[in-house]
C-alpha positions as CSV (number, residue, x, y, z in Angstrom):
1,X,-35.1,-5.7,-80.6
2,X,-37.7,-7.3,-78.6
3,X,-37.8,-7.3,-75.4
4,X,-38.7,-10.0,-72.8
5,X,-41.1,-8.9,-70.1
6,X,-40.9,-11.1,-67.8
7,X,-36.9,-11.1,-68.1
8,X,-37.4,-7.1,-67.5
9,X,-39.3,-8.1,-64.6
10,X,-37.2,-10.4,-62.9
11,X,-33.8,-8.3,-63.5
12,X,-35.6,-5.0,-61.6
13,X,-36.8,-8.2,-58.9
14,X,-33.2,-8.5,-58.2
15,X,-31.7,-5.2,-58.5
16,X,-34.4,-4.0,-55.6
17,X,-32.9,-7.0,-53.8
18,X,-29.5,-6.0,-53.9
19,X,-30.8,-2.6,-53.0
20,X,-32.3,-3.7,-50.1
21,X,-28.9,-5.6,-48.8
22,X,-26.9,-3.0,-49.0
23,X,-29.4,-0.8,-47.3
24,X,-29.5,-2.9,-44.1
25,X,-25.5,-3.5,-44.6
26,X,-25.2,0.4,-44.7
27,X,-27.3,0.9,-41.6
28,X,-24.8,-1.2,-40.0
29,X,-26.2,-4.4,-39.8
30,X,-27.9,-5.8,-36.8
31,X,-26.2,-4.0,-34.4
32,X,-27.0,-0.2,-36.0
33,X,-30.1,-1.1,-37.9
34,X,-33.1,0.9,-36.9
35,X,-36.4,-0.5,-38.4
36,X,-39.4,2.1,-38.5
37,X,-39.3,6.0,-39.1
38,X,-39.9,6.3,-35.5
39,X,-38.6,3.0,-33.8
40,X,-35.5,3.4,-31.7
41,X,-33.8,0.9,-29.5
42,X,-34.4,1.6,-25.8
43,X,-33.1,-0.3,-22.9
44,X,-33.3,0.4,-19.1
45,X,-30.3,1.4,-16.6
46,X,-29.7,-1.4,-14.1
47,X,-27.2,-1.3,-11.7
48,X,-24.0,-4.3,-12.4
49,X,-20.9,-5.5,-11.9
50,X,-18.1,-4.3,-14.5
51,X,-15.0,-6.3,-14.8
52,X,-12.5,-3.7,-15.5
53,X,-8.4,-3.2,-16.1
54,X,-6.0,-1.0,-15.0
55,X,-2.9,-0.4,-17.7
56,X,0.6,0.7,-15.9
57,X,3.6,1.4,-18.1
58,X,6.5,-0.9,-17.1
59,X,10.2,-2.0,-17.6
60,X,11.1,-5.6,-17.4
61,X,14.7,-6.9,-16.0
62,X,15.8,-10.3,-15.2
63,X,16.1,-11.1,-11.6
64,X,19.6,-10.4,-12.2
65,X,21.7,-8.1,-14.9
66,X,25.2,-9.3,-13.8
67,X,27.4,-7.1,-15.6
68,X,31.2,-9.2,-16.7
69,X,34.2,-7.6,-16.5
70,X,37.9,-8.7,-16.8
71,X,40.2,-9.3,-13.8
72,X,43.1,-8.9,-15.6
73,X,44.6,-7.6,-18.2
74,X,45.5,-9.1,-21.8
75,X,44.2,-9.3,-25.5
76,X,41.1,-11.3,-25.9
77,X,42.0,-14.4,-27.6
78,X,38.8,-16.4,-28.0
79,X,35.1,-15.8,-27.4
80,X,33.5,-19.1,-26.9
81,X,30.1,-18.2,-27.1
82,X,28.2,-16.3,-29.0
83,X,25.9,-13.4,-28.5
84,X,22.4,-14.4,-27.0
85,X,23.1,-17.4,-25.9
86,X,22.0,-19.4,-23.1
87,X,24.9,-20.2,-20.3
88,X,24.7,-22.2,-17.3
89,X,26.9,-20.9,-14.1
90,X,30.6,-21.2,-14.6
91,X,30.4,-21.6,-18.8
92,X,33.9,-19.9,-19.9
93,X,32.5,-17.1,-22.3
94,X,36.0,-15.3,-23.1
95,X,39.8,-16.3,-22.8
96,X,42.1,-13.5,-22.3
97,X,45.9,-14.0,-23.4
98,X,47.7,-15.9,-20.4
99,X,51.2,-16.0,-21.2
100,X,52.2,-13.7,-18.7
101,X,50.4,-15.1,-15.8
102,X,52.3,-18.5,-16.6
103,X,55.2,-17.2,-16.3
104,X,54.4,-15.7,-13.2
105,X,52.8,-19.3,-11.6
106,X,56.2,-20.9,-12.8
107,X,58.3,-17.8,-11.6
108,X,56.3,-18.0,-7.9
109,X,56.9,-22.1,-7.7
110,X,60.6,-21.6,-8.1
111,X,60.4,-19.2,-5.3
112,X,58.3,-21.7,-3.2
113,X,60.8,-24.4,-3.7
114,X,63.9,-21.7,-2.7
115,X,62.0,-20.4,0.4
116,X,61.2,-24.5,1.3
117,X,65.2,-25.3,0.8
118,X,66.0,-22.4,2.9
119,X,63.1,-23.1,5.7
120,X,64.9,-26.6,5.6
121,X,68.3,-25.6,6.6
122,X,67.0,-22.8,9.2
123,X,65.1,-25.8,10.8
124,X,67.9,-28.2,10.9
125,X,70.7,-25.4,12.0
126,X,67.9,-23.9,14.6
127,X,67.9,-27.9,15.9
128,X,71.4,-28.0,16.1
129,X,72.1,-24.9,17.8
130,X,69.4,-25.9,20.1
131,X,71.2,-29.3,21.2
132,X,74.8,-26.5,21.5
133,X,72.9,-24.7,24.0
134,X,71.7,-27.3,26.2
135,X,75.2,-28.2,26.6
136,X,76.3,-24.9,27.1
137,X,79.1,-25.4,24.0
138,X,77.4,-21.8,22.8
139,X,76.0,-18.5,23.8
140,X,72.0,-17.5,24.5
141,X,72.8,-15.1,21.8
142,X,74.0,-17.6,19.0
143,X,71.1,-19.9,19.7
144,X,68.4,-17.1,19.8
145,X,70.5,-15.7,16.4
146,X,69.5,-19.4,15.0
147,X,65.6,-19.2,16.0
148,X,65.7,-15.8,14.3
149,X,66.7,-17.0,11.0
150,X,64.3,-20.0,11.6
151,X,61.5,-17.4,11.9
152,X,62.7,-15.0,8.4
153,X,62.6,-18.6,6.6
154,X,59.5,-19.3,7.8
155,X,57.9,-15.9,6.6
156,X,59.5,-16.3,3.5
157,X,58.1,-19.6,2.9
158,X,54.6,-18.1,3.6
159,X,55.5,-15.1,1.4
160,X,56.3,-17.4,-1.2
161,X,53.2,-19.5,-1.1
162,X,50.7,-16.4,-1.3
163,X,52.1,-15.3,-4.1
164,X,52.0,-18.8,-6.0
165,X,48.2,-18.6,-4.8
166,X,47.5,-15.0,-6.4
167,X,49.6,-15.9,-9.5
168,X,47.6,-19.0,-9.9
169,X,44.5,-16.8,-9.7
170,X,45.4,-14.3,-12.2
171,X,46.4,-17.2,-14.4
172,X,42.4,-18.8,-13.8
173,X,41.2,-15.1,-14.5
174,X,42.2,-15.2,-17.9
175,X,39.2,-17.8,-18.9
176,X,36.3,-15.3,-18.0
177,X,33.4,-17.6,-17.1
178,X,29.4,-17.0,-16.1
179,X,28.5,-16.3,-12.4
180,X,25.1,-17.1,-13.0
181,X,23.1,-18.8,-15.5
182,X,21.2,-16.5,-18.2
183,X,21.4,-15.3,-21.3
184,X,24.3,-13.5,-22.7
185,X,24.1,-9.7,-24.1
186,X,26.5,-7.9,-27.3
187,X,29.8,-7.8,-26.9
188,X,31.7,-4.7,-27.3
189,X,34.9,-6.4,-27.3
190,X,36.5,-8.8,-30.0
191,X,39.1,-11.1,-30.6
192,X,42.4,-8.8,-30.4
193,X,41.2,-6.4,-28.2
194,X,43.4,-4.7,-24.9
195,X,40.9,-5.0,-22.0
196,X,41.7,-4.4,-18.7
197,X,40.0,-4.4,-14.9
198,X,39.3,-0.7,-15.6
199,X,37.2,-0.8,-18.6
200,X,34.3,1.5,-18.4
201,X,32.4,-0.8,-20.9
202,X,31.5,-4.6,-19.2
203,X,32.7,-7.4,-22.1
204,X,29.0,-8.1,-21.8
205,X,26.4,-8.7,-19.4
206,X,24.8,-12.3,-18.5
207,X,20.7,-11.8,-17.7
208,X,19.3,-13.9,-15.1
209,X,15.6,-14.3,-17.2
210,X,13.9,-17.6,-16.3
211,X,12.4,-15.1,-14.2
212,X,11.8,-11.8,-14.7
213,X,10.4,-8.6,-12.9
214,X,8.4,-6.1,-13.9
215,X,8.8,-2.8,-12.4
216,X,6.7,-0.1,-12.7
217,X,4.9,2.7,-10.1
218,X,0.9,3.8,-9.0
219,X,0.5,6.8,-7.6
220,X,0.2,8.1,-3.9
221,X,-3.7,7.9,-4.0
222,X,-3.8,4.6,-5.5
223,X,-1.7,3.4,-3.0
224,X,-4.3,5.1,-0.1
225,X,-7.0,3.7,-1.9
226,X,-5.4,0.1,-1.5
227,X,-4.4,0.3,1.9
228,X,-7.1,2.2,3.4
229,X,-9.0,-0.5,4.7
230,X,-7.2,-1.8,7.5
231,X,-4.9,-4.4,6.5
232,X,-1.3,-4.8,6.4
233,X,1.0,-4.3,3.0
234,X,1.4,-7.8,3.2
235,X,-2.2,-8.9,3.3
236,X,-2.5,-6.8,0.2
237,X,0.1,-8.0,-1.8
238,X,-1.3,-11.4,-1.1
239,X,-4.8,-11.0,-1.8
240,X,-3.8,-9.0,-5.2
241,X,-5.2,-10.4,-8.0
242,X,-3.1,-12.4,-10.7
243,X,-1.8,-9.4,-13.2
244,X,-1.5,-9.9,-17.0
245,X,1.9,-8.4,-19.2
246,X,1.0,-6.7,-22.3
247,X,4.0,-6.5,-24.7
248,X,5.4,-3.5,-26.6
249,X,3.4,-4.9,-29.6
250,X,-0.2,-5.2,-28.3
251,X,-0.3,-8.7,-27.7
252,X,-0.9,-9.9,-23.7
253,X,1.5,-12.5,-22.6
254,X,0.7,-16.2,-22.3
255,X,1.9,-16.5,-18.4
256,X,0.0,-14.4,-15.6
257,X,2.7,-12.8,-12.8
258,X,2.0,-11.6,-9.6
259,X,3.1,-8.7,-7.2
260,X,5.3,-8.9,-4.8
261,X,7.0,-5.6,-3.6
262,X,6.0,-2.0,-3.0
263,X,8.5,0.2,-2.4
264,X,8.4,2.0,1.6
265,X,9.3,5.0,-0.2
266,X,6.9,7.9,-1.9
267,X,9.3,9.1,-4.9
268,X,8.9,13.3,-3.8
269,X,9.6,14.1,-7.5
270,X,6.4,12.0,-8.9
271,X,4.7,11.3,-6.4
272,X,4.6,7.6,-7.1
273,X,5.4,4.7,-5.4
274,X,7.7,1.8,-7.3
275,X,6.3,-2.0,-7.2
276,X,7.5,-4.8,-8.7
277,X,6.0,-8.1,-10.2
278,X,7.0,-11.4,-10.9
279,X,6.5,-12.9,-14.1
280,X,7.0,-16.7,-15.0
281,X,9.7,-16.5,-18.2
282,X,10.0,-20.5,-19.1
283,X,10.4,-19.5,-23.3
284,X,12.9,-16.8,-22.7
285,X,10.1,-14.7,-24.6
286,X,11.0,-12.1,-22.1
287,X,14.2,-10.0,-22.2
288,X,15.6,-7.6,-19.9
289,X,15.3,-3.9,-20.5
290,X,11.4,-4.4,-22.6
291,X,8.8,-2.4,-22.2
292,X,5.1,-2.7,-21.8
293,X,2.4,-2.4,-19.4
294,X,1.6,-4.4,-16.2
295,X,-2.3,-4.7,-16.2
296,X,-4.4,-4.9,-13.2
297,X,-8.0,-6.4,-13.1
298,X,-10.6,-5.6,-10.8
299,X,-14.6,-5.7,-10.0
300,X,-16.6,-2.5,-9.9
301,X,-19.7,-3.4,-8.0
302,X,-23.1,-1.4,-8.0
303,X,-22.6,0.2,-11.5
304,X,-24.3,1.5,-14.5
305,X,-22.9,0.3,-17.4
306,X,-23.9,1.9,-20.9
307,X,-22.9,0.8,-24.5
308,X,-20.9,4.1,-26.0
309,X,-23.2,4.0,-29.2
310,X,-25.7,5.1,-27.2
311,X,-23.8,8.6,-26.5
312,X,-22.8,11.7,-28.5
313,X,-19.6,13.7,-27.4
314,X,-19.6,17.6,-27.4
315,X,-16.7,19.3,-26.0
316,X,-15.7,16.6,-24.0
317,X,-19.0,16.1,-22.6
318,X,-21.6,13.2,-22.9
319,X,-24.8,13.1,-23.8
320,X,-27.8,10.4,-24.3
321,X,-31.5,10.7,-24.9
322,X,-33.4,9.8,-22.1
323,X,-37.2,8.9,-22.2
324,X,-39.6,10.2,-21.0
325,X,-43.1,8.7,-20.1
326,X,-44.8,10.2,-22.7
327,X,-42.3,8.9,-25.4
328,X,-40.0,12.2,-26.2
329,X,-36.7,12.0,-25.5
330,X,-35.0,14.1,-23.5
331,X,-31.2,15.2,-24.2
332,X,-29.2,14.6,-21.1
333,X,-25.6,15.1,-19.9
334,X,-23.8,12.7,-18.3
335,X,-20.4,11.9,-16.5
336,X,-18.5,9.0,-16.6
337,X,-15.6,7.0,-15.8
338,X,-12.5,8.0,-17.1
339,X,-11.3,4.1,-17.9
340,X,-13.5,2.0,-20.0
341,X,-13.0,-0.7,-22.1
342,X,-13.8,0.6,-25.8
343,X,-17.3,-0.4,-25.9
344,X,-18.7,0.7,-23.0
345,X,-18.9,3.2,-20.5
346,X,-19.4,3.3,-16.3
347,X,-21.9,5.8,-15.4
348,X,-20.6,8.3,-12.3
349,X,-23.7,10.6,-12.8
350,X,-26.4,11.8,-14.5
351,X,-28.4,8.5,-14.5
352,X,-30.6,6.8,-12.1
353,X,-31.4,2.9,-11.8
354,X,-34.4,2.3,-13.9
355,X,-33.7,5.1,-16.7
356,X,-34.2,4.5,-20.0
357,X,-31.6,5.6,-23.1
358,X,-31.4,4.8,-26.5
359,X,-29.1,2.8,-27.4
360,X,-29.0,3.5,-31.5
361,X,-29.3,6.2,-34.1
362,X,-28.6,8.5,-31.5
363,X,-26.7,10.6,-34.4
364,X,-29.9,11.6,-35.9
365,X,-32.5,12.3,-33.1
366,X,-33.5,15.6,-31.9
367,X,-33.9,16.5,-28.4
368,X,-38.2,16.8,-27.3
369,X,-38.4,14.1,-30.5
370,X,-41.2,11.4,-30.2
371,X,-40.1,7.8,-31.0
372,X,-41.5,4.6,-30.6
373,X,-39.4,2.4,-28.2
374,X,-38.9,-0.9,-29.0
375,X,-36.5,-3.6,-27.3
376,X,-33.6,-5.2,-28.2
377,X,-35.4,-8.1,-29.0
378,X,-37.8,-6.9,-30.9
379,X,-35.4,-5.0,-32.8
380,X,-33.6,-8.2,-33.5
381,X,-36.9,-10.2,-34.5
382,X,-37.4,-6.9,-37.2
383,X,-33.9,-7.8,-38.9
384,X,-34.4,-11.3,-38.8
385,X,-37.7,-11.1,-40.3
386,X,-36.0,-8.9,-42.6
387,X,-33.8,-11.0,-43.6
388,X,-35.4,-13.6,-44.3
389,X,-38.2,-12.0,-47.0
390,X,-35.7,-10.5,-48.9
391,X,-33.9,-14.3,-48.6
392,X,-37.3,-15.9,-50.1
393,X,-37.5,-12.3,-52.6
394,X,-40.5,-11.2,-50.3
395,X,-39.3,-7.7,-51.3
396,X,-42.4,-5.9,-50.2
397,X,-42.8,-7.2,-47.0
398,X,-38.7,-7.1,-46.3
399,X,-39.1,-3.2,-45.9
400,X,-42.5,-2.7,-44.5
């Protein structure tokens, strides 16, 4: 079989290539590549501002959870909506069997019309007896026996009409409507079911969530460290930043909410103190009884910030290599912030303004090693060189 030479030569041409691509792909690309035995990013320690969050754990309810319960009691004969819906105030939601309350509206008109027939004839006699005594044809004590009965039909009249006004209310209580708009819960109760004013379970429960709060609690010394300056709880909450809603699934909400009550009272259990925010909830996306977290931005002035690939952990302590004028580096612990925001971190010690760290392949350098520090931009015009040899199959020059 012969062989072609040149075919040989071009085939080894491109597996080098590939070689070399997955080299710099292994190393991480731009952002881990280090080019040179001995060059390692370096980058100095200035002091910043860092945008940073604050994540509180939180429990969302509508501005109202009105719980429904029956007045009376009766089978359920209809449920005219259906579970989750959206009701406006006063929307019947169940009907409860009324044939009993009828009866007892017609039962208390019959009694209204009696007691009226019989306040009629105690007025008329009382009139009478009145125009007797004037003439002296009867006694004081007939005529005051006449006002008497004038005054028992009165009563009874009244009597009467009360209890057509409460029969006519148990009758209205038997369609079970909305006192507020929202959005309906389960229902625990079906067609055919005994219900009654002493049910320990509601029928359901109508969630007030076009708004919606969020409660959820900081701790004494948080609370201190936001009052401590002088002005009043209500100059704080007003000068609070917007806060953000993160759902139980990861994903922050689309509407911003704001704070609007901290509770007077430290919780002696916790320690904590409860606030509240208000949320905007125009896509009923919100539902009362969610979970997530309320977070809080804020600006840390005067910092150091460093990127975390440019530490090593060790038993819960931090570590970077710091230069030194002569070019070692020199192993140093530092401290840190305990929040950060997964790709950096906000120096609390260990550092000074004007330090210099590397800031890659920290995972292979020794402490008292001697590198050659180069920047970030000369590291980046390395790859891009890089690159582009081993684009144009300058293979030789793509890893010199």
């Amino acid at each position: 079989m012969k062989v072609d030479k040149k075919e040989m030569f071009t085939t080894a041409r491109l597996m080098l290539f590939a070689c070399g691509v997955t080299a710099l792909t292994a190393c991480g690309g731009q952002s881990g590549m280090k080019l040179g035995d001995d060059e390692f990013t370096v980058v100095s320690v200035n002091t910043t501002h860092s945008e940073q969050t604050t994540a509180y754990p939180t429990t969302i309810k509508g501005l109202q959870d009105v719980e429904i319960r029956p007045q009376v009691s009766g089978l359920i004969t209809r449920l005219l909506v259906d579970e989750g819906a959206t009701v406006r105030r006063g929307q019947a939601l169940f009907t409860i069997d009324a044939t009993q309350y009828q009866a007892a509206v017609q039962q208390a008109q019959a009694s209204v019309q009696s007691a009226q027939a019989s306040l009629k004839t105690a007025t008329d006699t009382e009139a009478n007896k009145k125009i007797l005594h004037e003439q002296n044809i009867i006694s004081d004590f007939e005529y005051q026996t006449a006002q008497n009965n004038l005054s028992a039909a009165k009563a009874v009249y009244a009597q009467a009409q009360a209890q057509l006004i409460s029969a006519k209310q148990n009758l209205s209580f038997c369609t079970v409507t909305s006192p507020s708009d929202g959005v309906v819960g389960t229902f625990p109760y079906r067609v055919g079911s005994l219900v009654s004013p002493s049910i320990t379970t509601p029928l359901t429960t109508v969630s007030q969530i076009g708004d919606v709060y969020a409660y959820f609690s900081l701790s004494e010394r948080e609370l201190l460290a936001m009052t401590k300056n002088g002005e009043s709880l209500q100059s704080q909450l007003a000068n609070m930043p917007a806060v953000r809603l993160q759902l139980s699934d990861g994903s922050i909400y689309a509407h911003e909410g704001r704070v609007e009550m901290i509770s007077g009272v430290i919780d002696q259990r916790t320690g904590s103190v409860s606030m509240r925010a208000l949320f905007p909830n125009p896509d009923k996306v919100l539902r009362s009884g969610a979970t997530g977290n309320v977070i809080f931005p804020y600006t840390m002035n005067g910092v150091m910030e460093i990127p975390q690939s440019a530490t090593q952990e060790i038993q819960d302590k931090k570590f970077v290599y710091l230069l030194q004028s002569d070019n070692t580096i020199k192993y140093t612990e530092i401290q840190v912030a305990e929040l950060n925001d997964g790709k950096t971190y906000i120096v609390t010690g260990g550092l000074k303004e004007g330090d210099k760290i590397v800031i890659e392949g920290v995972q292979i350098l020794k402490d008292g090693q001697t590198i050659k520090p180069i920047t970030p931009e000369q590291r980046k015009a390395k790859y891009d060189k890089a690159l582009k040899d081993q684009k144009e199959g300058n293979i030789k020059t793509a890893f010199e």
